[in-house]
C-alpha positions as CSV (number, residue, x, y, z in Angstrom):
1,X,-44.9,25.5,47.5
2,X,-45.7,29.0,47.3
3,X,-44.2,30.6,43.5
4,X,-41.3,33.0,44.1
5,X,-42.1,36.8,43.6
6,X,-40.7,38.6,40.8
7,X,-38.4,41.1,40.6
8,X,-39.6,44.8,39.3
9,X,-37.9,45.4,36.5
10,X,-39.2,49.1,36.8
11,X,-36.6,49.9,39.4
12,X,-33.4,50.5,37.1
13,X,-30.8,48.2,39.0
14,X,-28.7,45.5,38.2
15,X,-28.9,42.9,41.2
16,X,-29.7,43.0,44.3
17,X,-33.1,41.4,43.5
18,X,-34.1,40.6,46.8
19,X,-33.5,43.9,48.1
20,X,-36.1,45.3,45.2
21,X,-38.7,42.5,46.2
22,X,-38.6,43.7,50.1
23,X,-38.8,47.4,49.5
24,X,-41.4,46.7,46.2
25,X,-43.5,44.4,48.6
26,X,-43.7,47.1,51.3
27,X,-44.9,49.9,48.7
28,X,-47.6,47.5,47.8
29,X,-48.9,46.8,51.6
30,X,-48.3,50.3,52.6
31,X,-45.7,49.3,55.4
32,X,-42.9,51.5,54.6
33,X,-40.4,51.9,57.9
34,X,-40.0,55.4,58.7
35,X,-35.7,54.7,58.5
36,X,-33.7,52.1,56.6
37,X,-29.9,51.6,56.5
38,X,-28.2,49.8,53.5
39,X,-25.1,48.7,54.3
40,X,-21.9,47.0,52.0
41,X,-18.8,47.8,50.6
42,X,-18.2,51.1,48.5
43,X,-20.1,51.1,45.4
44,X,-21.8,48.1,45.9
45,X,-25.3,50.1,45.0
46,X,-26.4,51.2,48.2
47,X,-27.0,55.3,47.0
48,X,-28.4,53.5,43.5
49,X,-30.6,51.8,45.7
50,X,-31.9,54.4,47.8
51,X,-32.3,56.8,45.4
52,X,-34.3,54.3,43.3
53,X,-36.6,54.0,46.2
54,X,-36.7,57.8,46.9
55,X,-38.3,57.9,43.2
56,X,-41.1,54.6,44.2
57,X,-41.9,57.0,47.2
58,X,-42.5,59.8,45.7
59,X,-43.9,58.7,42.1
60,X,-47.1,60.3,41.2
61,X,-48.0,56.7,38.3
62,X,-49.4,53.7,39.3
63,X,-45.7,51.6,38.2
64,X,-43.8,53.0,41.0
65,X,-41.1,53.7,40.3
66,X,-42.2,55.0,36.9
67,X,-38.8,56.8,35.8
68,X,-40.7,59.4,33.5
69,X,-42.9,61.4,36.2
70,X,-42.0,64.8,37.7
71,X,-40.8,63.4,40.9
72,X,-38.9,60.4,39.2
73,X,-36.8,62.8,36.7
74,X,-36.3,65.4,39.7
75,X,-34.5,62.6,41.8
76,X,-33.0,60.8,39.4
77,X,-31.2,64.6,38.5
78,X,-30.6,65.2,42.8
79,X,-33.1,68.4,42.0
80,X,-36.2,67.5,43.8
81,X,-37.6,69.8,46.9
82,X,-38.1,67.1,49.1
83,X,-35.4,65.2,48.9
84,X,-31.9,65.4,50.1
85,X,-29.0,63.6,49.9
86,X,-26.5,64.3,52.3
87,X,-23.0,63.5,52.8
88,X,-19.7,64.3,55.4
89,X,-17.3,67.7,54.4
90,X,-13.9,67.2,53.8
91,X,-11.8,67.3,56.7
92,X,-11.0,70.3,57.7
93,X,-13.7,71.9,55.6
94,X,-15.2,74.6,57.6
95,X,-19.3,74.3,57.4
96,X,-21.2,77.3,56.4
97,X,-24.9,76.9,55.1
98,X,-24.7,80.2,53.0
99,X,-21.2,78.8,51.3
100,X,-20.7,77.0,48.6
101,X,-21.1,72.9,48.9
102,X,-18.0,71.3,49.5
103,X,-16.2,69.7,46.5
104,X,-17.5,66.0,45.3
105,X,-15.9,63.2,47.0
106,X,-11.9,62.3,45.0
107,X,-12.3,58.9,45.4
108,X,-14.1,56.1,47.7
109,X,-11.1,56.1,50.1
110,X,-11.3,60.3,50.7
111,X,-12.0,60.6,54.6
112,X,-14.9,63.0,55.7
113,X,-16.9,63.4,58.7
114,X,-20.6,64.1,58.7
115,X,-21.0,66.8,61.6
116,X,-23.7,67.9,64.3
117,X,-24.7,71.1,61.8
118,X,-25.7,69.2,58.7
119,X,-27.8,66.9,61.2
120,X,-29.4,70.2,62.9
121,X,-30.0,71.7,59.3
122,X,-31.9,68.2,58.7
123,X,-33.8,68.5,62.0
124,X,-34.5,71.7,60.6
125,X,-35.9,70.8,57.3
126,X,-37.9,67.8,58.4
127,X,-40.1,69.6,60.7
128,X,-41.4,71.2,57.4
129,X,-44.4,69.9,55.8
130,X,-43.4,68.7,52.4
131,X,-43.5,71.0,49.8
132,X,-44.6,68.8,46.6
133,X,-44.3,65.2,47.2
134,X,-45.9,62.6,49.6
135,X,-42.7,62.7,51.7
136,X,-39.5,64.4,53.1
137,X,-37.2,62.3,52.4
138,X,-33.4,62.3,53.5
139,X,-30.2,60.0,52.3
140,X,-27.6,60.0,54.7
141,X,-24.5,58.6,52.9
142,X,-22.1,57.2,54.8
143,X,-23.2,57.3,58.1
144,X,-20.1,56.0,59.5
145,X,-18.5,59.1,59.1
146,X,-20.8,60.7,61.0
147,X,-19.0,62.0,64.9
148,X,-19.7,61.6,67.7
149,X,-22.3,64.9,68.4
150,X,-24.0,64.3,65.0
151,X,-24.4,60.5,65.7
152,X,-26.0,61.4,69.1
153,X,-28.1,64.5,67.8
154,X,-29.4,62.3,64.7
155,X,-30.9,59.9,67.2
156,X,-33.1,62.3,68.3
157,X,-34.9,62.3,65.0
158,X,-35.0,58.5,64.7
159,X,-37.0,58.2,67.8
160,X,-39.4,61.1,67.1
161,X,-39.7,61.2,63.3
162,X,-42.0,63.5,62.1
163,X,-45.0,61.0,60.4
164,X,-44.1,62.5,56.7
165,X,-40.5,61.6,57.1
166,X,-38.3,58.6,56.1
167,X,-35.0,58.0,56.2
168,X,-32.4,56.3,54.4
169,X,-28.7,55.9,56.0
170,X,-26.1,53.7,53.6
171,X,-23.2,52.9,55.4
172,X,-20.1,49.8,54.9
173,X,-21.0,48.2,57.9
174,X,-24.0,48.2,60.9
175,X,-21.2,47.8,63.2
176,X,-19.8,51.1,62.5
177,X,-22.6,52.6,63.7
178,X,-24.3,53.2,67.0
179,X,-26.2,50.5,68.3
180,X,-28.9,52.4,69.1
181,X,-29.0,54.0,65.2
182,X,-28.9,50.7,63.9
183,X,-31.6,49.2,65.9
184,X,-33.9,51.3,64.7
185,X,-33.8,51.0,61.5
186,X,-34.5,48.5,58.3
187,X,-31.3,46.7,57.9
188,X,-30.5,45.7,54.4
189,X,-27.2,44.1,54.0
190,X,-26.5,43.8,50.2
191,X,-23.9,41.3,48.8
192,X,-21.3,41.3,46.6
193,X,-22.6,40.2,42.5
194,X,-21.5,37.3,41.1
195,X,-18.3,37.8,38.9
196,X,-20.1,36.9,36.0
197,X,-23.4,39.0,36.4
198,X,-21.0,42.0,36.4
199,X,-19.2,40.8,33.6
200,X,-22.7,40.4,31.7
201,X,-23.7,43.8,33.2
202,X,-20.9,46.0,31.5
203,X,-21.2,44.1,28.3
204,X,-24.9,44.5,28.1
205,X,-25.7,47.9,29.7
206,X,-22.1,49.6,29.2
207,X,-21.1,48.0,26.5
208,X,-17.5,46.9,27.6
209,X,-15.5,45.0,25.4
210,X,-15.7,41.2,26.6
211,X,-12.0,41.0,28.0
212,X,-11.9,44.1,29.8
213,X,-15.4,43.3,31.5
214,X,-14.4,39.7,32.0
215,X,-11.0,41.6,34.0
216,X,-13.0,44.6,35.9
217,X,-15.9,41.7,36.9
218,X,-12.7,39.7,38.9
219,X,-10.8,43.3,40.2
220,X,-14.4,44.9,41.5
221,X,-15.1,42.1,44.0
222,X,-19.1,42.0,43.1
223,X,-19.2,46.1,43.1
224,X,-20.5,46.9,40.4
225,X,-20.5,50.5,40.2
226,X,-16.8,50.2,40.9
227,X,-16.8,48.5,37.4
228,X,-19.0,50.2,35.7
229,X,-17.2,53.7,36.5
230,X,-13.7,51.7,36.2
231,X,-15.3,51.0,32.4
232,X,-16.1,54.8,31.9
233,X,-12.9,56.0,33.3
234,X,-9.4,54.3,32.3
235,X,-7.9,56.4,34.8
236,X,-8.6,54.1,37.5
237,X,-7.2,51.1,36.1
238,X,-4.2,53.4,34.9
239,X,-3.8,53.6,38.9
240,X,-4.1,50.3,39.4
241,X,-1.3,49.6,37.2
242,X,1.1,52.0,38.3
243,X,0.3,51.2,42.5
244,X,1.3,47.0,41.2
245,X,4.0,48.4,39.2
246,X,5.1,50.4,42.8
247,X,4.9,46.8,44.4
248,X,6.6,44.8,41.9
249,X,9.5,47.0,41.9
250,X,9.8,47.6,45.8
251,X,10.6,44.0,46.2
252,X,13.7,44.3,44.0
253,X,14.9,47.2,45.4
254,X,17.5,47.3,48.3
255,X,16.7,48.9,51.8
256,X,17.8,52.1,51.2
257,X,15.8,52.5,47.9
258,X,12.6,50.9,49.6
259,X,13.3,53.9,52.1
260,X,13.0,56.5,49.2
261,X,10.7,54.6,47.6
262,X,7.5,54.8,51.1
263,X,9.0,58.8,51.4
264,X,7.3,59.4,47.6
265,X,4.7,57.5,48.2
266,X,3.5,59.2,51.4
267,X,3.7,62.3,49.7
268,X,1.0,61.5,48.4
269,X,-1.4,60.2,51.0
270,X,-5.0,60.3,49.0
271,X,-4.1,57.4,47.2
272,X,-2.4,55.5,49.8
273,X,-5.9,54.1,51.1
274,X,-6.2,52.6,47.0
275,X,-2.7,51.5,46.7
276,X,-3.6,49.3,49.5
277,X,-6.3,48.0,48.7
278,X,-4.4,46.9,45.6
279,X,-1.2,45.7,47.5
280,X,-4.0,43.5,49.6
281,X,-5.8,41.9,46.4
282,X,-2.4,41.3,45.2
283,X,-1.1,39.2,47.8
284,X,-4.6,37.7,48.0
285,X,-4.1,36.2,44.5
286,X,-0.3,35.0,45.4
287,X,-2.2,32.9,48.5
288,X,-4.5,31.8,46.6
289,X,-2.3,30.3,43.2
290,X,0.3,29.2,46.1
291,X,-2.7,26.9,47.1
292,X,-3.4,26.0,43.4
293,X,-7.1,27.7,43.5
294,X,-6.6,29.8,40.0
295,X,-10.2,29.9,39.3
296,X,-11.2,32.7,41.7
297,X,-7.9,35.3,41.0
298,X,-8.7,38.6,40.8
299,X,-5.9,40.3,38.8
300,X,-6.4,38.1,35.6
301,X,-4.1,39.8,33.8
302,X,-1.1,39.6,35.1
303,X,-1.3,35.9,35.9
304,X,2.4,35.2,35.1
305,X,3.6,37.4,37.5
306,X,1.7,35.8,40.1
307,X,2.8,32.4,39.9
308,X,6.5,33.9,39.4
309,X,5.6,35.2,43.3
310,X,3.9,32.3,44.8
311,X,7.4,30.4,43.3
312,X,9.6,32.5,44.5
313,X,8.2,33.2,48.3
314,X,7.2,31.5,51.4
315,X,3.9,30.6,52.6
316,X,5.0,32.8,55.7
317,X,6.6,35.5,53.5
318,X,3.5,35.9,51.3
319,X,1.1,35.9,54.4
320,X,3.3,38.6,56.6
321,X,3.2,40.7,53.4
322,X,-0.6,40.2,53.7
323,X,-0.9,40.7,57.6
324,X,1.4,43.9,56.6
325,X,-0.7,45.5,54.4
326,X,-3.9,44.7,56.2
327,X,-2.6,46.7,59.4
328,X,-0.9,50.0,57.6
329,X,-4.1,50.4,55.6
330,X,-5.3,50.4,59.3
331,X,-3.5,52.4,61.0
332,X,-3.8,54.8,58.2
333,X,-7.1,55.7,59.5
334,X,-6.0,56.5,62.9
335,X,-4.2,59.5,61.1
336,X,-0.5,57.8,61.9
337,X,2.9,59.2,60.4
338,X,1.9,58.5,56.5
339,X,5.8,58.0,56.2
340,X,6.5,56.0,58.9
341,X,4.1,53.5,58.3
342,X,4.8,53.3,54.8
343,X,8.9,52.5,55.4
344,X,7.7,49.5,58.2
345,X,5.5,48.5,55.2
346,X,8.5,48.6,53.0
347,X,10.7,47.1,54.6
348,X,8.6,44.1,56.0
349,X,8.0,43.1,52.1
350,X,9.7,40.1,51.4
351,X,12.8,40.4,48.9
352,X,13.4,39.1,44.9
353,X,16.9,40.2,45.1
354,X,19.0,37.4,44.1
């Protein structure tokens, strides 16, 4: 039986060990793909990832990736000639090379659209020799958000890449994508971690203390960067808090106050795409201590108030809830009435009042 290969250790990342071995292996035979698309759910690793393999592309040592060379430090600090990372504008930004670069992404859920001039302004730059590396290379995060025209125009330059040029697109999942795009690139699908290599993660690398990471390992669902930034930033659990706070009182409120209730909330419709996600994992965990299956819960913490809902509702209440959420986080991104679909949302929950 042949001996399994090693992981690099070289490459900075926390899991995803097979990934490493494939892109490692083809460094070492010289049979890199000219485009590669990582695909999972947001901050799973996929930019971690690619950037790490920008710097074994480029890196001038024989230990690729080397982390102390010229090229490594210039990508690991976004500042190196030849290669680009590239993202969607905010909607409604209007796109002007000469201005200033939009604003940093708000939050994972924040919808942008990648358009047909960043492509051209790629096309652009990748007919140019390299300036002071071995490659051009360009990340292309979140492809999905890429339209129509800029989908279309980008296929042009995976069919006809210029030899010096590879290509990294990250993206949820290959279905979003065209067909066409997808088929013509590296595929690498990366999982979900283990609850307890996260937990051993943020105690080890970001030295969380032991309860929290044992509670961020169950909420990140294997992501973790999620956790790791959720570590470094108590605002996000603070959110967290509040949006099940926001549940737990809209089921003890009457009709008309559930009415007020989906009007403040869609005031605010930047953190409507998180709130859901919440409300989802929160009736998740009701299903799944309804069916006596404690041991993979997600919000740890609030344990009691979980079994006080699986109690007090119906299989069929808990699972409409569920099927409710699912489809106004949905229809949210067909750019429905934010207010509308918030009161249906409401008012479908089922109802503690005595």
């Amino acid at each position: 039986m042949t001996a399994r290969a090693e992981t690099p250790t070289n490459w900075g990342l926390y899991g995803h060990d097979w990934a490493v071995r494939a892109l490692a292996r083809s460094l070492a035979a010289d049979r890199v793909a000219h485009a590669y698309l990582f695909t999972g759910p947001h901050a799973i690793g996929k930019t971690t990832l690619a950037r790490a393999f920008a710097q074994a592309l480029q890196c001038t040592n024989d230990n690729r990736p080397c982390g102390a060379c010229p090229a490594c430090q210039k990508i690991a600090r976004d500042r190196h000639p030849d290669v680009q990372m590239i993202e969607g504008v905010p909607v409604g930004y209007r796109f002007d090379e000469k201005a200033p670069p939009p604003p940093p992404r708000a939050n994972d859920w924040e919808r942008r659209i990648l358009k047909i001039d960043q492509i051209r302004l790629i096309q652009h730059d990748v007919a140019r020799a390299p300036f002071e590396g071995r490659w051009k290379i360009i990340i292309l995060r979140r492809f999905e958000e890429a339209n129509e025209e800029a989908a279309n125009a980008f296929l042009k330059t995976l069919e006809e890449p210029p030899a010096h040029t590879r290509l990294i697109l990250t993206a949820r999942d290959a279905s979003l994508l065209l067909p066409t795009i997808t088929s013509r690139c590296q595929v690498m699908a990366l999982r979900p971690l283990a609850p307890a290599q996260v937990e051993t993660a943020l105690i080890e690398y970001w030295r969380a203390e032991p309860a929290t990471a044992r509670l961020l390992a169950r909420l990140s669902g294997g992501r973790l960067g999620w956790a790791a930034r959720a570590a470094a930033q108590p605002a996000l659990l603070d959110a967290r808090r509040a949006h099940l706070d926001a549940l737990d009182a809209a089921v003890r409120e009457n009709r008309a106050e559930r009415l007020i209730r989906a009007e403040g909330l869609a005031k605010k419709t930047e953190a409507l795409p998180e709130l859901l996600e919440h409300w989802l994992g929160w009736w998740r965990d009701v299903l799944l201590v309804l069916g006596g299956d404690d041991a993979r819960l997600t919000n740890i913490d609030r344990a009691d108030a979980l079994r006080e809902y699986a109690a007090r509702f119906t299989l069929e209440q808990i699972q409409g809830a569920l099927k409710s959420a699912r489809a106004t986080a949905r229809y949210l991104t067909l750019n429905v009435n934010a207010r509308l679909a918030m009161e249906v949302l409401l008012l479908n929950l089922p109802s503690a009042i005595v």
